[in-house]
BATORDREN-82465 format. One record per atom (N, C-alpha, C): residue number from 1; atom name; z, y negated, x. Coordinates in Angstrom, 2 decimals, decimal comma, always signed. Layout:
BEGIN
<segu><i>NUM</i><at>CA</at><Z>Z</Z><Y>Y</Y><X>X</X></segu>
...
//
This chain:
BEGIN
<segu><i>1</i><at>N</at><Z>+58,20</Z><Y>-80,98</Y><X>+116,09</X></segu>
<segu><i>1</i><at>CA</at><Z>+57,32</Z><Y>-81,31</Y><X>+117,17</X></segu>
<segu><i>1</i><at>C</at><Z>+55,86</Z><Y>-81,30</Y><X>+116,72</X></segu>
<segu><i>2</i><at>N</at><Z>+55,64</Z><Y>-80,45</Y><X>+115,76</X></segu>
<segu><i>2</i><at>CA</at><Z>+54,25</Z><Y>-80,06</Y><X>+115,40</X></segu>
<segu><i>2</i><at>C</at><Z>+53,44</Z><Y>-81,98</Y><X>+114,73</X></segu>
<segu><i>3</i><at>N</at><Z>+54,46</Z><Y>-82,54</Y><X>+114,01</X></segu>
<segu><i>3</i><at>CA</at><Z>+54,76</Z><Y>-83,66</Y><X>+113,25</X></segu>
<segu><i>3</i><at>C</at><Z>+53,97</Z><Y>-84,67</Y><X>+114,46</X></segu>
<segu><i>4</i><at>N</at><Z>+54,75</Z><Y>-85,00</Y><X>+115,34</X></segu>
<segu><i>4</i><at>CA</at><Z>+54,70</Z><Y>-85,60</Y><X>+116,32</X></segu>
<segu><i>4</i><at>C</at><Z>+53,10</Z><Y>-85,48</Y><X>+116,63</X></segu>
<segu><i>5</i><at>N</at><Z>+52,77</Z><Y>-84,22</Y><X>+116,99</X></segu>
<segu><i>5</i><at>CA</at><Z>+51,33</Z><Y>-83,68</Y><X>+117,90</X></segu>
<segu><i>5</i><at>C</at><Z>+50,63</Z><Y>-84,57</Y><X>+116,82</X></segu>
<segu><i>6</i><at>N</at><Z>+50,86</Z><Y>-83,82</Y><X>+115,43</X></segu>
<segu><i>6</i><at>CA</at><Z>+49,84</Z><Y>-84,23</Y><X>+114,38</X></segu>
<segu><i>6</i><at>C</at><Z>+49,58</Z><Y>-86,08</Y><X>+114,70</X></segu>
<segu><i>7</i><at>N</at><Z>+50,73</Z><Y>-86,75</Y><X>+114,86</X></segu>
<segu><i>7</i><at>CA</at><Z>+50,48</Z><Y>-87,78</Y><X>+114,77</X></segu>
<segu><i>7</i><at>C</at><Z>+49,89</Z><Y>-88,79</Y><X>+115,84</X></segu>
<segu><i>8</i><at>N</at><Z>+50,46</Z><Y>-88,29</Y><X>+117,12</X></segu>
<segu><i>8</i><at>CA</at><Z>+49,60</Z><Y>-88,65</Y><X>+118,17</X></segu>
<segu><i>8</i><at>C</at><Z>+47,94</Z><Y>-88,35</Y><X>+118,08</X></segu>
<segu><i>9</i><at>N</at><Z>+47,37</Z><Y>-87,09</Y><X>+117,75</X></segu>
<segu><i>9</i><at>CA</at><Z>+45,99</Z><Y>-86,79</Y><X>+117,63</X></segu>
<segu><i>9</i><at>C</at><Z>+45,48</Z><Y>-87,94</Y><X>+116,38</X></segu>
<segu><i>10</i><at>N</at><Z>+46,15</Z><Y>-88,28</Y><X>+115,52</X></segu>
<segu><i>10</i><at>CA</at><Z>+45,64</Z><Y>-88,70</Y><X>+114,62</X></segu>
<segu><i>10</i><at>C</at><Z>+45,29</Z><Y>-90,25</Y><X>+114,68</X></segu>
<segu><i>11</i><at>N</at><Z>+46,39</Z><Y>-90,81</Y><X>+116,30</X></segu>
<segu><i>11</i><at>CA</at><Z>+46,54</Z><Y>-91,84</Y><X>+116,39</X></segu>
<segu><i>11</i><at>C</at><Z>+45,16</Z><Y>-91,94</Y><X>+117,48</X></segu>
<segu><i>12</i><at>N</at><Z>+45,08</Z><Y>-91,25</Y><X>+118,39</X></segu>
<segu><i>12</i><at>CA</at><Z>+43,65</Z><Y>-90,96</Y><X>+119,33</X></segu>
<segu><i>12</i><at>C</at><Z>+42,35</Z><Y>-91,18</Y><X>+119,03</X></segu>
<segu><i>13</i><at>N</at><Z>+42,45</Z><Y>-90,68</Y><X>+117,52</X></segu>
<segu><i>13</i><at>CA</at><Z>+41,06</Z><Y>-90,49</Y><X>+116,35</X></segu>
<segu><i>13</i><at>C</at><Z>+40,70</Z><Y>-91,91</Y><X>+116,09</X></segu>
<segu><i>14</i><at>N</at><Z>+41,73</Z><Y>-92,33</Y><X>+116,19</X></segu>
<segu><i>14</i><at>CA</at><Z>+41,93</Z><Y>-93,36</Y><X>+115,21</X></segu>
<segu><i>14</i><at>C</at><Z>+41,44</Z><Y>-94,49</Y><X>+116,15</X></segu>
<segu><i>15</i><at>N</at><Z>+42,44</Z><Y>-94,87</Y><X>+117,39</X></segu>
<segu><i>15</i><at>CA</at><Z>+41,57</Z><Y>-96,07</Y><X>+118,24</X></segu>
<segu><i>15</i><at>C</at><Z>+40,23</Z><Y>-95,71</Y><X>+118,85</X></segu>
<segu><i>16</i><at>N</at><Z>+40,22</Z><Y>-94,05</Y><X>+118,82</X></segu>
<segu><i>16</i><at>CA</at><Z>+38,82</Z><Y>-93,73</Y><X>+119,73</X></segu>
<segu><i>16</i><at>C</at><Z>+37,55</Z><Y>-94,36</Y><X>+118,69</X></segu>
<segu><i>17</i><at>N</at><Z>+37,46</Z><Y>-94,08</Y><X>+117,51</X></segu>
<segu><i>17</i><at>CA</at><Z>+36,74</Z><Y>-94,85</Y><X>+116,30</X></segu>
<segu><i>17</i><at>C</at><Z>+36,39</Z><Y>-96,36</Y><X>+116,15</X></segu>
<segu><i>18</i><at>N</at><Z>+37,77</Z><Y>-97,07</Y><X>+116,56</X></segu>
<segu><i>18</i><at>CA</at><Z>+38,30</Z><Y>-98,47</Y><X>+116,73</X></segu>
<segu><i>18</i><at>C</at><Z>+36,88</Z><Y>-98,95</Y><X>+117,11</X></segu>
<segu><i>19</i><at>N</at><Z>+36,76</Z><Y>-100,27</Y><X>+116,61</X></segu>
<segu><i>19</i><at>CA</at><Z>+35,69</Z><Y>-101,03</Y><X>+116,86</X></segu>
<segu><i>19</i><at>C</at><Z>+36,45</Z><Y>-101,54</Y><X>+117,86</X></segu>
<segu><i>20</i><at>N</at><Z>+37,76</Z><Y>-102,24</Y><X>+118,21</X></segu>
<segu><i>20</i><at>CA</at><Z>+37,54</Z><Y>-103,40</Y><X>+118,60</X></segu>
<segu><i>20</i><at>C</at><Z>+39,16</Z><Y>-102,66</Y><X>+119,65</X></segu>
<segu><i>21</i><at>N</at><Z>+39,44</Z><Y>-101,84</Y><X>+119,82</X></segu>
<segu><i>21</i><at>CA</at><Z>+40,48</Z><Y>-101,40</Y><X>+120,64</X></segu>
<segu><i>21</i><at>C</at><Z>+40,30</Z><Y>-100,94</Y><X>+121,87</X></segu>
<segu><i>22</i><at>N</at><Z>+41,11</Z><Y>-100,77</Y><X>+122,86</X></segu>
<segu><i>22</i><at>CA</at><Z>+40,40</Z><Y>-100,76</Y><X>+124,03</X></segu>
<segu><i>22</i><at>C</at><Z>+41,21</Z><Y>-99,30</Y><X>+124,80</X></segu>
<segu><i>23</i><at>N</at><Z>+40,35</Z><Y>-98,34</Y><X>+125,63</X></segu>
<segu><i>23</i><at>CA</at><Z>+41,06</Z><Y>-97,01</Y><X>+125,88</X></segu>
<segu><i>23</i><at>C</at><Z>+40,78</Z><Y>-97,07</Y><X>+127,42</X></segu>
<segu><i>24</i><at>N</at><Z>+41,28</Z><Y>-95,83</Y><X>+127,68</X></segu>
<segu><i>24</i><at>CA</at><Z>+40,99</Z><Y>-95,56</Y><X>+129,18</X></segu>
<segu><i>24</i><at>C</at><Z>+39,11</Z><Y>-95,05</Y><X>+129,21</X></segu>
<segu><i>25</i><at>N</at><Z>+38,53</Z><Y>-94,92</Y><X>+128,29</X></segu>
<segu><i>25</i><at>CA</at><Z>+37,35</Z><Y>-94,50</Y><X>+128,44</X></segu>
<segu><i>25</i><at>C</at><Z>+36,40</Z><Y>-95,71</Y><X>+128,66</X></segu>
<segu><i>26</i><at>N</at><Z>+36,75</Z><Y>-96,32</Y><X>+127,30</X></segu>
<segu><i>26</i><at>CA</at><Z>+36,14</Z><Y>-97,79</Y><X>+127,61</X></segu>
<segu><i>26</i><at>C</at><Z>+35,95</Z><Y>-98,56</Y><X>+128,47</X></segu>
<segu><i>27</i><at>N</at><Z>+37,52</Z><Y>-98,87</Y><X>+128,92</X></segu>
<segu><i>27</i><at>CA</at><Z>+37,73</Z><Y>-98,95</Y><X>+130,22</X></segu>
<segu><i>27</i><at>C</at><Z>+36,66</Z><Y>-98,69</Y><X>+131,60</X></segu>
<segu><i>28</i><at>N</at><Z>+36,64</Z><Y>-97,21</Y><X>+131,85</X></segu>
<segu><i>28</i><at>CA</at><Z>+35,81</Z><Y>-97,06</Y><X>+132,62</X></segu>
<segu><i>28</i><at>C</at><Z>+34,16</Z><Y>-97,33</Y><X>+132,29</X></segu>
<segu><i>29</i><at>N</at><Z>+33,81</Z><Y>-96,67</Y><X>+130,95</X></segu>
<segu><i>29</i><at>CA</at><Z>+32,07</Z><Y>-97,94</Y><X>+130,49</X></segu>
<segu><i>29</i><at>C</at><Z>+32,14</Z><Y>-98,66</Y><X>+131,02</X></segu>
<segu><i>30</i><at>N</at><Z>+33,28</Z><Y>-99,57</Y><X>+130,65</X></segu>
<segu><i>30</i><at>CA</at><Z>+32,95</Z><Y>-101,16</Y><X>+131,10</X></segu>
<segu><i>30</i><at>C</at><Z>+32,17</Z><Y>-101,39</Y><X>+132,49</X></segu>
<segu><i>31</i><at>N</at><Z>+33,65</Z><Y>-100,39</Y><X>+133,03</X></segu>
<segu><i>31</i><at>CA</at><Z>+33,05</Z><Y>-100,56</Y><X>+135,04</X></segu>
<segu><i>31</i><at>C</at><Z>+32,08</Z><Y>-100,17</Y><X>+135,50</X></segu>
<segu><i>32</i><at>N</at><Z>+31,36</Z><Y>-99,10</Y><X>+134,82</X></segu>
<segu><i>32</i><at>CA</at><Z>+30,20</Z><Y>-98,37</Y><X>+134,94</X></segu>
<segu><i>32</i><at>C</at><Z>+29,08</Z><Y>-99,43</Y><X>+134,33</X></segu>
<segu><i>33</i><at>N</at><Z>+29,42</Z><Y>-100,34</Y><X>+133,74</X></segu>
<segu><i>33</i><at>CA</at><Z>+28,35</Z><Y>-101,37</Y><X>+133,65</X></segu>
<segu><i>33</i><at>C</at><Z>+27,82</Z><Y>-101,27</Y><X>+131,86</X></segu>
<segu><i>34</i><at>N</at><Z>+28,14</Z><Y>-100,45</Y><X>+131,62</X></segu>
<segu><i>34</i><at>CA</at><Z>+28,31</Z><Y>-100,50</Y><X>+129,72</X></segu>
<segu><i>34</i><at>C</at><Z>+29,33</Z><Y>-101,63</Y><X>+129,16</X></segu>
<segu><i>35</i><at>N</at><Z>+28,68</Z><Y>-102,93</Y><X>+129,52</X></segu>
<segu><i>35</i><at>CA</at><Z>+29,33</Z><Y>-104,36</Y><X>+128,65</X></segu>
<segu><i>35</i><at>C</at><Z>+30,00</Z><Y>-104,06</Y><X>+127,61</X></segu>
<segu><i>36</i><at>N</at><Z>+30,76</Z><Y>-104,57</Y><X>+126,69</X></segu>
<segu><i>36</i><at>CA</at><Z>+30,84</Z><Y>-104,12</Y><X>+125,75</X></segu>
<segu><i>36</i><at>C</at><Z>+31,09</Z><Y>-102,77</Y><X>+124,63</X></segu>
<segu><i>37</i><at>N</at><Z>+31,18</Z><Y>-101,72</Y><X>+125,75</X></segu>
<segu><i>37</i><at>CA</at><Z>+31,61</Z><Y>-100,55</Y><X>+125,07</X></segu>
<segu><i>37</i><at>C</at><Z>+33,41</Z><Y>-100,78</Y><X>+124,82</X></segu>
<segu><i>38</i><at>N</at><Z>+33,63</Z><Y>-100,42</Y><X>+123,58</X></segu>
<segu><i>38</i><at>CA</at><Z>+34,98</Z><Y>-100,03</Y><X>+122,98</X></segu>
<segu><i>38</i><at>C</at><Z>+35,26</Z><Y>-98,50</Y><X>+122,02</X></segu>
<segu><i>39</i><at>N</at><Z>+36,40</Z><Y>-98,46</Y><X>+122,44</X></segu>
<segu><i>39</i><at>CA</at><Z>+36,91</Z><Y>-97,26</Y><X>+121,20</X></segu>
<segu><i>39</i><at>C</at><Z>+36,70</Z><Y>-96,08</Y><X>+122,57</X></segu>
<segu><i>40</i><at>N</at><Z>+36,72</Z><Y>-95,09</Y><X>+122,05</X></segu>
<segu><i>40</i><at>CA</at><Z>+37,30</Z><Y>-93,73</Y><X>+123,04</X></segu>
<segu><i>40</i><at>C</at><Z>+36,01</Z><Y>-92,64</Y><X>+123,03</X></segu>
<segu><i>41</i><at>N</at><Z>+36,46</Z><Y>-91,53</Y><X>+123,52</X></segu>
<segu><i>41</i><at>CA</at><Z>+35,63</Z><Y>-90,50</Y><X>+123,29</X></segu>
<segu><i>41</i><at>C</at><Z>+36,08</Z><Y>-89,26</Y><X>+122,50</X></segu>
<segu><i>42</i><at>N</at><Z>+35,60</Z><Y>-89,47</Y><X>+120,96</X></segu>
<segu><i>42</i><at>CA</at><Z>+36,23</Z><Y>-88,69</Y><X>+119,80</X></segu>
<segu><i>42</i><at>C</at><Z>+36,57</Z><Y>-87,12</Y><X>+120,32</X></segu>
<segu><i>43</i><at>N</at><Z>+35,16</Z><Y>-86,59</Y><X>+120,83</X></segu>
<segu><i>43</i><at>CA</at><Z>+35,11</Z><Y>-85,43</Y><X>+121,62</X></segu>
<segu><i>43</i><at>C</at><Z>+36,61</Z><Y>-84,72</Y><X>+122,52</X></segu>
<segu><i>44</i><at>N</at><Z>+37,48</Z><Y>-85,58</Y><X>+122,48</X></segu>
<segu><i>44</i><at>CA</at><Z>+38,38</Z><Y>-85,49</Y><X>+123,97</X></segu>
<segu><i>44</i><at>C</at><Z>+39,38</Z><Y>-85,89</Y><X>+123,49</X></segu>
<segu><i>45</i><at>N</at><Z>+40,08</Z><Y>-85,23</Y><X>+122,60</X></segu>
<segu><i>45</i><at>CA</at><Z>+41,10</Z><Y>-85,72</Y><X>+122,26</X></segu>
<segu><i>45</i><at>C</at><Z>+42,42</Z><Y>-84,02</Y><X>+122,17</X></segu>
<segu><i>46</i><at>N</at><Z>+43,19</Z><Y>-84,31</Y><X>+123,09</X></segu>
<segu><i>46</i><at>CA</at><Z>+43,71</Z><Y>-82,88</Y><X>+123,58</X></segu>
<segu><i>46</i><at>C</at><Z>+45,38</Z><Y>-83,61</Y><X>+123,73</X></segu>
<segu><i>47</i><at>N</at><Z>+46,56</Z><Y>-82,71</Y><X>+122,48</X></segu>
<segu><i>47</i><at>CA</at><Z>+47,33</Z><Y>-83,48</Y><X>+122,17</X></segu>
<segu><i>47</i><at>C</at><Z>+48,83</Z><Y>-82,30</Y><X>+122,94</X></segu>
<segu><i>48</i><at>N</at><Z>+49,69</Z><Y>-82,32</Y><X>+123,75</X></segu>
<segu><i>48</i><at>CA</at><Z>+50,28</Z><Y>-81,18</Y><X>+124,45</X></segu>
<segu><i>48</i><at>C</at><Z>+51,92</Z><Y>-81,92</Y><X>+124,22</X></segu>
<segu><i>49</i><at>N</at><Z>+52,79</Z><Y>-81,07</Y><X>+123,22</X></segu>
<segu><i>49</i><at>CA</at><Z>+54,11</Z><Y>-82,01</Y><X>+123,04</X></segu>
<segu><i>49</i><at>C</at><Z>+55,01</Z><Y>-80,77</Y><X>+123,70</X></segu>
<segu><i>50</i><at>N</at><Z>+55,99</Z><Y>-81,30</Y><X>+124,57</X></segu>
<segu><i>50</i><at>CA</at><Z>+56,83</Z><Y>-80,23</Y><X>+124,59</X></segu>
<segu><i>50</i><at>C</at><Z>+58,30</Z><Y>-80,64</Y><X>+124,83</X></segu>
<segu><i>51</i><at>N</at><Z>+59,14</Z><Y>-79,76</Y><X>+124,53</X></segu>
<segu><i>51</i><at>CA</at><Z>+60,60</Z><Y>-80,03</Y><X>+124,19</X></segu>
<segu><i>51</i><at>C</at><Z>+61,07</Z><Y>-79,26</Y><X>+125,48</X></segu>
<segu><i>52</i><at>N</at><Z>+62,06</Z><Y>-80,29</Y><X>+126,30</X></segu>
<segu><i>52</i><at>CA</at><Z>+62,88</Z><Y>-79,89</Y><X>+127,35</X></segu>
<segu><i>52</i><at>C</at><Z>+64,81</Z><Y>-80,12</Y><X>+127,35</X></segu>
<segu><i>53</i><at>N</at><Z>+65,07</Z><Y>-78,67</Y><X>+127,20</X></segu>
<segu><i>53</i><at>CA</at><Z>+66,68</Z><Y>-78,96</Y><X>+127,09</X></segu>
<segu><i>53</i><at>C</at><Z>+66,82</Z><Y>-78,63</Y><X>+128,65</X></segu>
<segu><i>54</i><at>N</at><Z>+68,36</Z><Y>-79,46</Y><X>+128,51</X></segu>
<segu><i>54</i><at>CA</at><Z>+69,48</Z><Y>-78,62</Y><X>+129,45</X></segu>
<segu><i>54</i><at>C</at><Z>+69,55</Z><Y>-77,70</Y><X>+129,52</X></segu>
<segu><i>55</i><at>N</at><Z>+69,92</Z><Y>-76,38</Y><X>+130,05</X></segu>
<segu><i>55</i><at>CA</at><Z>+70,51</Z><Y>-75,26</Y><X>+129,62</X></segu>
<segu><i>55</i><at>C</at><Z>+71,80</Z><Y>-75,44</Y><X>+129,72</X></segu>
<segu><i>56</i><at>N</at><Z>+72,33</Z><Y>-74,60</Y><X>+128,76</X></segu>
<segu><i>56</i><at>CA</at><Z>+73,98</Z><Y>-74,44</Y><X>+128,62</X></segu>
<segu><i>56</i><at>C</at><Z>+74,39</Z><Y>-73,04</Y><X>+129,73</X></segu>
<segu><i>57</i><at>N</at><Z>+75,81</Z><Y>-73,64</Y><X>+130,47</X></segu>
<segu><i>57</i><at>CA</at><Z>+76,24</Z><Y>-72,80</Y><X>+131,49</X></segu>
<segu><i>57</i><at>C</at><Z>+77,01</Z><Y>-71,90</Y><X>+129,86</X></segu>
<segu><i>58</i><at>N</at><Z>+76,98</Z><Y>-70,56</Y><X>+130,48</X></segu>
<segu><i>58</i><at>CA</at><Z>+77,43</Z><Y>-69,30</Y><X>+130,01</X></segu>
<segu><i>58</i><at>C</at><Z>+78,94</Z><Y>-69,19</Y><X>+130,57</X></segu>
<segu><i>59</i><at>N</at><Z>+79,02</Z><Y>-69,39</Y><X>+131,46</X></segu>
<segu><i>59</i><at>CA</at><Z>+80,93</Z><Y>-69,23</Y><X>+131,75</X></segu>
<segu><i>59</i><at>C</at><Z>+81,57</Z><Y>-70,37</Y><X>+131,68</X></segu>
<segu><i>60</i><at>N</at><Z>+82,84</Z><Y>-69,64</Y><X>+131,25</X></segu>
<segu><i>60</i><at>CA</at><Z>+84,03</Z><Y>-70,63</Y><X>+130,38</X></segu>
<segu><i>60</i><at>C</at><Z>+84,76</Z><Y>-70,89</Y><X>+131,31</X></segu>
<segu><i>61</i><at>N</at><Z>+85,14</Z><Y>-71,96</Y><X>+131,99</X></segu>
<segu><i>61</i><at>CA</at><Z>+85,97</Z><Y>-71,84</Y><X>+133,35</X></segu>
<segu><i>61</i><at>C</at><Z>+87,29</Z><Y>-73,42</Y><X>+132,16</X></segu>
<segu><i>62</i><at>N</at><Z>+88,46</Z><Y>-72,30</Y><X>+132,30</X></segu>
<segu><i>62</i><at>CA</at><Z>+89,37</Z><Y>-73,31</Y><X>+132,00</X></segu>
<segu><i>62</i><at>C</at><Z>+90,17</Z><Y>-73,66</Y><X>+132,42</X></segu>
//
């Protein structure tokens, strides 16, 4: 899982940098009237992975 986190954050870094990619931050620039803003906000990059099982029933009913 740790793998995963690493790679999502790294992928965040990565378009937030992006010249030419487009985020939810940008996004909002845009609407806020910042033409032309692209890429993310490096600052804000918060990566949360988590693993959800079943639980296994404990009694044996045969």
């Amino acid at each position: 899982m740790r793998e995963i986190a690493e790679v999502l954050a790294r992928t965040a870094q990565e378009v937030g940098s992006s010249a030419s990619a487009r985020s939810p931050f940008a996004d909002a620039a845009q609407a806020a009237g910042y033409v032309g803003y692209t890429g993310g906000k490096l600052d804000d990059v918060a990566v949360i992975v988590s693993l959800v099982q079943k639980k296994r029933s404990n009694s044996s009913i045969e």
